[in-house]
N, C-alpha and C positions, 0 to 999 in steps of 0.2 A: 307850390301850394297844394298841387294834388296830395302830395305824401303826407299831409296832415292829414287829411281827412282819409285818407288808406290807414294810419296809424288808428286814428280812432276809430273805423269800422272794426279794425283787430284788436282792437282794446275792448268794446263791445258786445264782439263775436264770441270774446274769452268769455265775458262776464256773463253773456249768452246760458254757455256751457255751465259754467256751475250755478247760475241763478236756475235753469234747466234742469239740473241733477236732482236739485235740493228738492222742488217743485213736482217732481213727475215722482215720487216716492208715492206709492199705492194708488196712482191716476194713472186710468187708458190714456194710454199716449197718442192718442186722437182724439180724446176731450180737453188735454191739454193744448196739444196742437189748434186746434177750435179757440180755446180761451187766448190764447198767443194772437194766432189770427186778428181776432179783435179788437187788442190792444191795438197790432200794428197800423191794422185797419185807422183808427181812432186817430191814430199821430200821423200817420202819411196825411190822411182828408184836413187835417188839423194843420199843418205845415202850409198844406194847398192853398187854403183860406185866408191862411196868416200872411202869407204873401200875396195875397191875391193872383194866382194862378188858375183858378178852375175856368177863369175865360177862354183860355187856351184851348181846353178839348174839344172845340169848334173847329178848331185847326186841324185834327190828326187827321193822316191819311187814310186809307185800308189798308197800309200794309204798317201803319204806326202800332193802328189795332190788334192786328193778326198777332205780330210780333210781342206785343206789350200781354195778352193773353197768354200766349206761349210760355212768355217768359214768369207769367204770374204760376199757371200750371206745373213749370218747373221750378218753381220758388215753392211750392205748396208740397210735391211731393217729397221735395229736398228734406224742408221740414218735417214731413212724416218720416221719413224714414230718419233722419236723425233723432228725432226724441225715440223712438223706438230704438236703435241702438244704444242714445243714452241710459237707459231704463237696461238695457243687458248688460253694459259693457261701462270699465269704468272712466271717466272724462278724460283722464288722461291716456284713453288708448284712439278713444273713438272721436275727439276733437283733431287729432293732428292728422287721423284718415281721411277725416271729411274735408282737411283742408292737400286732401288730392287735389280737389276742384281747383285751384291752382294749378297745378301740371297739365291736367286735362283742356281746363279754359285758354291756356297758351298753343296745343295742339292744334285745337278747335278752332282757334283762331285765325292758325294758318291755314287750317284746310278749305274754314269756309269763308272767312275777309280777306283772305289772301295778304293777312299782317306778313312780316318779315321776320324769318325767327333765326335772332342773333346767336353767336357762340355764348351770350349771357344768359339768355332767353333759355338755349336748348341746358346747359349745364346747371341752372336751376331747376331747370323739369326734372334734369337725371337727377338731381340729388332729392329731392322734395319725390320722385316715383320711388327710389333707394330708400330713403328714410321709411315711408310707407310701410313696402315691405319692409322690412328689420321690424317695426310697429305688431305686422301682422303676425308676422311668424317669426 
């Protein structure tokens, strides 16, 4: 069931990109990034609700927190620097770089969850790092 919802986050992520493209045409890409922001803002709080989930954050830890901000910080920058790429660069160069994060997020995985990184694991890094470059240069 996972791969459904991984399929549809990449189906999404696509739609991202050129909804992205179309949208940041003569907009600072920090006031778009802001307007983004907001929507998303809008649908996570809204999903929360919908299920009734916001009882929950009574629960979190300090390190649920620390983490879950971390992770917001680097979800916020992500996004800054990608619509600003978008806006230089055209979707079809600068979507498939950003999907390094993949290679990298496998890395990182090992290094700091101490996940297990298979000859599947390492040989899509190398080819998703490969592809990249060719991308770049």
């Amino acid at each position: 069931m996972w791969w459904i919802y991984a399929l549809l986050s990449a189906l999404f992520a696509a739609l991202t990109a050129i909804f992205a493209k179309i949208g940041i045409k003569g907009v600072d890409t920090n006031l778009a990034t802001g307007i983004r922001t907001v929507v998303i803002l809008l649908i996570a709080w809204g999903i929360v609700f919908f299920n009734r989930s916001q009882g929950g954050i009574v629960n979190l830890t300090k390190t649920n927190w620390v983490f879950l901000i971390l992770s917001g910080f680097a979800t916020g920058l992500s996004w800054v620097f990608y619509f600003r790429a978008l806006q230089l660069g055209r979707v079809n160069q600068v979507a498939p770089v950003d999907k390094l994060s993949v290679a990298l997020a496998i890395i990182l995985s090992v290094i700091f969850l101490g996940e297990p990184l298979t000859w599947k694991n390492a040989a899509g890094a190398a080819l998703i790092i490969g592809g990249t470059l060719v991308l770049i240069f």
